[in-house]
mmJSON file of the N, C-alpha and C atoms, coordinates in Angstrom:
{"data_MODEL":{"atom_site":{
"group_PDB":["ATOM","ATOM","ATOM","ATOM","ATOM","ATOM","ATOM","ATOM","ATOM","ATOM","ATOM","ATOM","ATOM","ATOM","ATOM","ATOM","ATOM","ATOM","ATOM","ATOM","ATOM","ATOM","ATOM","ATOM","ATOM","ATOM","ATOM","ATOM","ATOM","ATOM","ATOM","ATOM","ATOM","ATOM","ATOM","ATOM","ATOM","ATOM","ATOM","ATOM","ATOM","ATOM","ATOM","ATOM","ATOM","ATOM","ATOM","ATOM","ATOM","ATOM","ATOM","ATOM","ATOM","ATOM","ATOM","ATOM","ATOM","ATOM","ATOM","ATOM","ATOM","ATOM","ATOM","ATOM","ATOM","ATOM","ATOM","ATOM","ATOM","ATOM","ATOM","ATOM","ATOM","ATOM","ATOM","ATOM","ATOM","ATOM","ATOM","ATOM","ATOM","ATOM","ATOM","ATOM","ATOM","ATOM","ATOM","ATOM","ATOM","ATOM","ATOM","ATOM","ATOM","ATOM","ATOM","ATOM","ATOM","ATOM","ATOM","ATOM","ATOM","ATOM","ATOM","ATOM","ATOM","ATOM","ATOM","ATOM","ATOM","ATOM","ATOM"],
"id":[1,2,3,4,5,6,7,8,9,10,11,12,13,14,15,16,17,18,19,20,21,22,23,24,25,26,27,28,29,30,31,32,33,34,35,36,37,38,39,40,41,42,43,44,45,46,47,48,49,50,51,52,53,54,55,56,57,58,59,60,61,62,63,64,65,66,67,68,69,70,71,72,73,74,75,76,77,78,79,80,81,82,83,84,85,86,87,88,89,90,91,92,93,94,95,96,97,98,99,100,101,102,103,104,105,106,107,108,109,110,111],
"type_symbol":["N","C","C","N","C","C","N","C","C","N","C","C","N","C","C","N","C","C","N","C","C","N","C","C","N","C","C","N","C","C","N","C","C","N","C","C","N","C","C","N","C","C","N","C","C","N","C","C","N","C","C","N","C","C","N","C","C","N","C","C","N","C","C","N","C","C","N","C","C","N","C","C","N","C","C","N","C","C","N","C","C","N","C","C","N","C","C","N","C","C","N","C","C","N","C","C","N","C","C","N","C","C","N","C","C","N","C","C","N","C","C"],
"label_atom_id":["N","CA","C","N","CA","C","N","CA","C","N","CA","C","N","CA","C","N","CA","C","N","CA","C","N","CA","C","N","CA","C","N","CA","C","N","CA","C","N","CA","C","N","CA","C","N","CA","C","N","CA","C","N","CA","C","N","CA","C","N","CA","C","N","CA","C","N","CA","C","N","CA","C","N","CA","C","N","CA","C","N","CA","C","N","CA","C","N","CA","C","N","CA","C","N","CA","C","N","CA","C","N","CA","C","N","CA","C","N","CA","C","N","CA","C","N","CA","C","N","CA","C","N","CA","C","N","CA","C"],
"label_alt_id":[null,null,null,null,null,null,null,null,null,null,null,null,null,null,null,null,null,null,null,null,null,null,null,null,null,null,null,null,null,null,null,null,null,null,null,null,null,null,null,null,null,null,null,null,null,null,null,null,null,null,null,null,null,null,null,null,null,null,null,null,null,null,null,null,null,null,null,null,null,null,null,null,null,null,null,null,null,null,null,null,null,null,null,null,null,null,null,null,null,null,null,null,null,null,null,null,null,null,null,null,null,null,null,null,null,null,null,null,null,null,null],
"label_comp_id":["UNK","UNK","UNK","UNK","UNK","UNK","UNK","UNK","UNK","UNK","UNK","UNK","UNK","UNK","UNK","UNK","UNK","UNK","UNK","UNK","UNK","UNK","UNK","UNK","UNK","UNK","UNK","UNK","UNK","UNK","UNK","UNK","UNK","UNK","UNK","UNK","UNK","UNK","UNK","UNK","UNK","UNK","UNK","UNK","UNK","UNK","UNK","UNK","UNK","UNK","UNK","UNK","UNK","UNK","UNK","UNK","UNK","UNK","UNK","UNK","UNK","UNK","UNK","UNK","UNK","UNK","UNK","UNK","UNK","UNK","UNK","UNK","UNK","UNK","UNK","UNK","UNK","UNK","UNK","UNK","UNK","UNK","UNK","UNK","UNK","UNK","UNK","UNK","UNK","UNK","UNK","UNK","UNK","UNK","UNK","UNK","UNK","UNK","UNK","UNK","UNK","UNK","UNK","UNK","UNK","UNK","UNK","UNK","UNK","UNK","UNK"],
"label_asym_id":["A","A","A","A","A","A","A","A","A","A","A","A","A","A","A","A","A","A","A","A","A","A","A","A","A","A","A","A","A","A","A","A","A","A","A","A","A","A","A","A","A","A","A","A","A","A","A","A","A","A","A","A","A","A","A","A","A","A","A","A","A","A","A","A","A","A","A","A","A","A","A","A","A","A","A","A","A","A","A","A","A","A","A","A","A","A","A","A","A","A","A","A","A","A","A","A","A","A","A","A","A","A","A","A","A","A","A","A","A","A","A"],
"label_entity_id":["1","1","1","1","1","1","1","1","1","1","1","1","1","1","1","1","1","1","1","1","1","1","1","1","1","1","1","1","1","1","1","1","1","1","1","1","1","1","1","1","1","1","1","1","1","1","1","1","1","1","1","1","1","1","1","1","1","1","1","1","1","1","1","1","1","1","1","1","1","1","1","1","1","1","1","1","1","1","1","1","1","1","1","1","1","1","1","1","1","1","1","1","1","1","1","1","1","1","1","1","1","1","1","1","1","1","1","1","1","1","1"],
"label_seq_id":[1,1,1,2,2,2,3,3,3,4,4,4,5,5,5,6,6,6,7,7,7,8,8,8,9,9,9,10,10,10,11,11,11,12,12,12,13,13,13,14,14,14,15,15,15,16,16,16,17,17,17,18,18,18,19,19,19,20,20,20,21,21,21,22,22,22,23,23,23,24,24,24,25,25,25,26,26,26,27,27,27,28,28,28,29,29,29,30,30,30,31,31,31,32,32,32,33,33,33,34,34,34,35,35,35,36,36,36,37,37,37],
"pdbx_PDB_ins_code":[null,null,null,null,null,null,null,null,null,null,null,null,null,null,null,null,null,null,null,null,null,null,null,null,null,null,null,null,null,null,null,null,null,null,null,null,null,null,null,null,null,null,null,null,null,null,null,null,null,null,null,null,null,null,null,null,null,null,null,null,null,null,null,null,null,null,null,null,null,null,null,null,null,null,null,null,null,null,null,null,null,null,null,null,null,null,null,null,null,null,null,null,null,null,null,null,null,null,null,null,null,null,null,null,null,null,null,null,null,null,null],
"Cartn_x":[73.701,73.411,71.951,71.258,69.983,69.516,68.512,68.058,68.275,68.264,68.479,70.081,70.725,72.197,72.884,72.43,72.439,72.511,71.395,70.436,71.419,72.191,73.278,74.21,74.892,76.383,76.434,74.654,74.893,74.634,73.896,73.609,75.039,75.943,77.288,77.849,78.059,78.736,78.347,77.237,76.598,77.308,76.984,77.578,78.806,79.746,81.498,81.361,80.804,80.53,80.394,79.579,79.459,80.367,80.453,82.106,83.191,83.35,84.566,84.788,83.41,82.954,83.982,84.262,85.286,84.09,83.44,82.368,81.524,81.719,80.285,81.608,82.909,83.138,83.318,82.698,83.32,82.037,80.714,80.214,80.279,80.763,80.921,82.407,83.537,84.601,84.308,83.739,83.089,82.582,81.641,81.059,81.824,83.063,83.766,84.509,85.559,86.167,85.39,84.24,83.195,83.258,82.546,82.496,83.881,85.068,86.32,87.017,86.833,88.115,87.845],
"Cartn_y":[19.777,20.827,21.27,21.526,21.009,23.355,23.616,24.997,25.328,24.306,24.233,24.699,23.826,23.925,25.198,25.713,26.807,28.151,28.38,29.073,29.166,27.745,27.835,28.321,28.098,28.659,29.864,30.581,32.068,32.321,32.521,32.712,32.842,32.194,31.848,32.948,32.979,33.911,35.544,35.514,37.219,37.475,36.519,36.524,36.77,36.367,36.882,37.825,38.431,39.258,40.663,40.678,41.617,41.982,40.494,40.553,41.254,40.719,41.612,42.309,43.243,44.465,45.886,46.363,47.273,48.285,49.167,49.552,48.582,47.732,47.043,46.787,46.681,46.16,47.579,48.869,49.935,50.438,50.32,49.756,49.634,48.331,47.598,47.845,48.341,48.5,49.991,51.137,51.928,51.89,50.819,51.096,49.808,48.922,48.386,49.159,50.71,51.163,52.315,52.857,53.44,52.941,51.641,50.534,50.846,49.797,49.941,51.163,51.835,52.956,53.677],
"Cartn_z":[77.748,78.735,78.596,79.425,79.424,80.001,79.989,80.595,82.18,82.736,84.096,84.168,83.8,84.054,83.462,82.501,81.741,83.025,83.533,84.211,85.154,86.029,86.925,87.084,85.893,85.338,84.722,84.333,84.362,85.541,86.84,88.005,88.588,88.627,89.155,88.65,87.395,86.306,87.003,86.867,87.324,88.825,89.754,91.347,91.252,90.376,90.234,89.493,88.316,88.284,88.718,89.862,90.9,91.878,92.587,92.962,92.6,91.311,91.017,89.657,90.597,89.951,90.918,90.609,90.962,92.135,91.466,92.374,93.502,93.018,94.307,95.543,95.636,97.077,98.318,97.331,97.652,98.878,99.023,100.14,101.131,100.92,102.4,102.517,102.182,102.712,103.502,102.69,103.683,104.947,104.982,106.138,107.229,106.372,107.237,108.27,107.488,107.475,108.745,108.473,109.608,111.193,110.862,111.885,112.573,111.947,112.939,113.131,112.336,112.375,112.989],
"occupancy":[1.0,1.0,1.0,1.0,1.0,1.0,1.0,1.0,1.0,1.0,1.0,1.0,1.0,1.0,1.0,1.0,1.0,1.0,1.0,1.0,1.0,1.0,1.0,1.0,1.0,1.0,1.0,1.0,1.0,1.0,1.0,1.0,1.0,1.0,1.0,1.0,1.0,1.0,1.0,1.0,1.0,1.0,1.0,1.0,1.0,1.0,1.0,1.0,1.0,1.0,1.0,1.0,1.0,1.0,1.0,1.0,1.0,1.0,1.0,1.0,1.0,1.0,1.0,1.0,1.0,1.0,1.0,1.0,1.0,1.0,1.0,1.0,1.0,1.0,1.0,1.0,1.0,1.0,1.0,1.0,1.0,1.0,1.0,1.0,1.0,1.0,1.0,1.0,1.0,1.0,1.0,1.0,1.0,1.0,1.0,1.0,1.0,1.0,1.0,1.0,1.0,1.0,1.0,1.0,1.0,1.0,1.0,1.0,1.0,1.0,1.0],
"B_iso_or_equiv":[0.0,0.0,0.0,0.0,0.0,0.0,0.0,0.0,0.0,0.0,0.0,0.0,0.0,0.0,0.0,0.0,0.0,0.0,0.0,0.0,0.0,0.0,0.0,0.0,0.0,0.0,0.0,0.0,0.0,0.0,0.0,0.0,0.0,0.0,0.0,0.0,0.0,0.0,0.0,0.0,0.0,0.0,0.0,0.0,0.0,0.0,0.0,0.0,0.0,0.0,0.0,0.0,0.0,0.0,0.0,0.0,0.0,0.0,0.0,0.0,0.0,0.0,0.0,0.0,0.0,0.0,0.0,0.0,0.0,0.0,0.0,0.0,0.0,0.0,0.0,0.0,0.0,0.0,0.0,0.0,0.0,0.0,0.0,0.0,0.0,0.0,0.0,0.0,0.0,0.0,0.0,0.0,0.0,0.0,0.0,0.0,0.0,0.0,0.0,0.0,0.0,0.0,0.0,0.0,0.0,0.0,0.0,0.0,0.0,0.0,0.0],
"pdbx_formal_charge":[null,null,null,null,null,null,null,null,null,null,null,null,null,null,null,null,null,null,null,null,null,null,null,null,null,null,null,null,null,null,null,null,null,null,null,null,null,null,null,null,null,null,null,null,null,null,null,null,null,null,null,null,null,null,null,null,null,null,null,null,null,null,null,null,null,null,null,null,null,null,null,null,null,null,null,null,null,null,null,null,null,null,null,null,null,null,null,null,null,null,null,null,null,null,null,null,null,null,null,null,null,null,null,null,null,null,null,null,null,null,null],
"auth_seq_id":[1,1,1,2,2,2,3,3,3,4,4,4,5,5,5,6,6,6,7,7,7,8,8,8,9,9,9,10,10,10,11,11,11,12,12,12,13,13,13,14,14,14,15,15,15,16,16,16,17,17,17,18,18,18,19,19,19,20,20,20,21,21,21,22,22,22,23,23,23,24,24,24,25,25,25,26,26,26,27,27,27,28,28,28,29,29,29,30,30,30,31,31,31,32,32,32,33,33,33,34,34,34,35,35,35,36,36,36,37,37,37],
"auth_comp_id":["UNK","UNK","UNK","UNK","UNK","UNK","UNK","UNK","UNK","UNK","UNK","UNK","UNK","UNK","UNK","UNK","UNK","UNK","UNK","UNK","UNK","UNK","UNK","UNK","UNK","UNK","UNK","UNK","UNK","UNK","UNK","UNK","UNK","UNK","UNK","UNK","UNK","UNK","UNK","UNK","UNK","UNK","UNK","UNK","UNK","UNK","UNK","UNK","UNK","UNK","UNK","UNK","UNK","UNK","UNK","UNK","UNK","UNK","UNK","UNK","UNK","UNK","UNK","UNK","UNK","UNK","UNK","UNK","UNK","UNK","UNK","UNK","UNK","UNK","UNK","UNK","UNK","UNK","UNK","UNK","UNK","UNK","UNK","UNK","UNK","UNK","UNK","UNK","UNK","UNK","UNK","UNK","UNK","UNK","UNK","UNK","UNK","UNK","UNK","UNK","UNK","UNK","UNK","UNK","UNK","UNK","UNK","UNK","UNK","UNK","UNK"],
"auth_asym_id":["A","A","A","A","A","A","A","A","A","A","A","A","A","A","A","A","A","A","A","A","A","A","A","A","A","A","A","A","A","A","A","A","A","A","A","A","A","A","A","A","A","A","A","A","A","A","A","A","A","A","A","A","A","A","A","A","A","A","A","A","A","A","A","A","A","A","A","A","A","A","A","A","A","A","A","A","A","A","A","A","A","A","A","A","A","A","A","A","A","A","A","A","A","A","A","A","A","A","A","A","A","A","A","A","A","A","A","A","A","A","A"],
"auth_atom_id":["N","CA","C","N","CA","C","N","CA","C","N","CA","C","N","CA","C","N","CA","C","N","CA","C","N","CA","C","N","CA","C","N","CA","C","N","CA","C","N","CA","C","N","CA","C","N","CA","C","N","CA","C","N","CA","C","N","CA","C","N","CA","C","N","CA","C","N","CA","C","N","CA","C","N","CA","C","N","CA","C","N","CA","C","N","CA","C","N","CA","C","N","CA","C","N","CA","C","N","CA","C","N","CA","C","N","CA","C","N","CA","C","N","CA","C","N","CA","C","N","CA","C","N","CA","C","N","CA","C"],
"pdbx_PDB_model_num":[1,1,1,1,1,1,1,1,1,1,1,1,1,1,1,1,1,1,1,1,1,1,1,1,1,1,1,1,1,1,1,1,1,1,1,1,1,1,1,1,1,1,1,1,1,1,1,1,1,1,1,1,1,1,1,1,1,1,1,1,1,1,1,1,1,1,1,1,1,1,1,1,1,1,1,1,1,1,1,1,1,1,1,1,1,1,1,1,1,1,1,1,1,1,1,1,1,1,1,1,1,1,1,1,1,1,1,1,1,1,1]
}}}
């Protein structure tokens, strides 16, 4: 496994991460919830 590939599979890692981060989908379900409702 070389620095490159490294670099990938944390990049990936952080992006799910955030995802399913309890606070971050709370946002955009707000302003989903704005929008349609």
């Amino acid at each position: 496994m070389n620095a490159h590939e490294l670099d990938t599979i944390i990049a990936k890692r952080r992006t799910f991460a955030i995802i399913a981060h309890p606070d971050a989908g709370k946002t955009t379900l707000t302003e989903k919830l704005l929008l349609f409702g």
